[in-house]
C-alpha positions as CSV (number, residue, x, y, z in Angstrom):
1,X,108.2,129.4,99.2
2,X,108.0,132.4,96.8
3,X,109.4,135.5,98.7
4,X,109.7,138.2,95.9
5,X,107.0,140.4,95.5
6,X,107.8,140.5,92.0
7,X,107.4,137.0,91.3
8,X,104.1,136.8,92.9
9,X,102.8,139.9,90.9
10,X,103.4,137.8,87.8
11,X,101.8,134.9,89.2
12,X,99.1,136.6,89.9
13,X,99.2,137.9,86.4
14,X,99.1,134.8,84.7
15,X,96.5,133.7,87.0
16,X,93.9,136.9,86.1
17,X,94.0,138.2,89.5
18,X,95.2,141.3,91.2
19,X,95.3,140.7,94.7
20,X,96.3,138.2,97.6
21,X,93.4,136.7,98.4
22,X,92.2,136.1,94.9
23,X,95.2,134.2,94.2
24,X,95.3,132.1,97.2
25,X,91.6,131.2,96.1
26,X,92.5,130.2,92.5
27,X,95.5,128.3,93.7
28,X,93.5,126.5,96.0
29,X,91.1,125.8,93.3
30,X,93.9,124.1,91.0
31,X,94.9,122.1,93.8
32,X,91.9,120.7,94.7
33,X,91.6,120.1,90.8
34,X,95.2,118.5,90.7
35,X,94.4,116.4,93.8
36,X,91.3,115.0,92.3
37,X,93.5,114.2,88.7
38,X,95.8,112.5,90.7
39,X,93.4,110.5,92.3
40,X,91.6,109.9,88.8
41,X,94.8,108.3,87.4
42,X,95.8,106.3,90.6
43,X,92.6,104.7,90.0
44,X,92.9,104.0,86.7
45,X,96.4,102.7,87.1
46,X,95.0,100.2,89.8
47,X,92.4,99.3,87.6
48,X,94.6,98.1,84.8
49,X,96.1,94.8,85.1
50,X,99.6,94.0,85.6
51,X,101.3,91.6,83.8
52,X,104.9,91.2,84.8
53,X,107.7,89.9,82.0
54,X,108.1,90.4,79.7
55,X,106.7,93.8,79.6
56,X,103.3,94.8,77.6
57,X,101.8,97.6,75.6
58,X,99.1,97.4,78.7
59,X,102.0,97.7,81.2
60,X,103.5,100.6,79.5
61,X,100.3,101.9,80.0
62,X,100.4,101.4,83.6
63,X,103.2,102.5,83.9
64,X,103.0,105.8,81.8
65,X,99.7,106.5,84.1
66,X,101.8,106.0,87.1
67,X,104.3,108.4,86.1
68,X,101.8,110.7,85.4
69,X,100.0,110.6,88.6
70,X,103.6,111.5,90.0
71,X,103.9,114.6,88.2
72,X,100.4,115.6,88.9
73,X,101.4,115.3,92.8
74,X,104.4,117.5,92.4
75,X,102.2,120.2,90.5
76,X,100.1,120.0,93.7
77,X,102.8,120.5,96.0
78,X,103.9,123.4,93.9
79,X,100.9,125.2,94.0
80,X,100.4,124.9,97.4
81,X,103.9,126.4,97.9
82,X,102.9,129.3,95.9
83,X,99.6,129.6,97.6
84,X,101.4,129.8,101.2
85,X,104.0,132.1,99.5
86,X,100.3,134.4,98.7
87,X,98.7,133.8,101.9
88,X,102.2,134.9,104.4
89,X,102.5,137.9,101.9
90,X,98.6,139.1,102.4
91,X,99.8,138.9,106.6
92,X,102.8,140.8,105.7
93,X,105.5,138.1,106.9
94,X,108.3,138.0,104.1
């Protein structure tokens, strides 16, 4: 989690908040956001069909999609590290 005041100032900055609770809400926003991209792509990577060796500009696709649903998880689980990091600091636990 994010433990330095500081750093959560500027987060909240770059978010166009000033407070706590206000962040927490816009990061739970984005996740919610991230969650349903990742979900979008999963989908359309099941949807598009596989088709082994050797490989195919369509499984490139796949696979590209894939990789990007990956990277849209771990941008979830990094806001909702930051969020926590909002939501202990608004209770005053470092």
């Amino acid at each position: 989690m994010v433990k330095i005041r500081r750093d959560l100032d500027s987060v909240a900055t770059a978010l166009g908040v000033t407070n706590d609770a206000d962040a927490s809400a816009v990061l739970r926003r984005l996740e919610v956001q991230a969650s349903d991209l990742e979900s979008a792509l999963l989908r359309l990577h099941n949807a598009v069909p596989q088709h082994g060796r050797p490989v195919t500009a369509v499984d490139e696709f796949a696979i590209g999609i894939h990789e990007a649903s990956k990277k849209v998880h771990e941008a979830w689980w990094q806001l909702m590290d930051i969020r926590l990091s909002f939501e202990a600091h608004e209770r005053g636990e470092s």
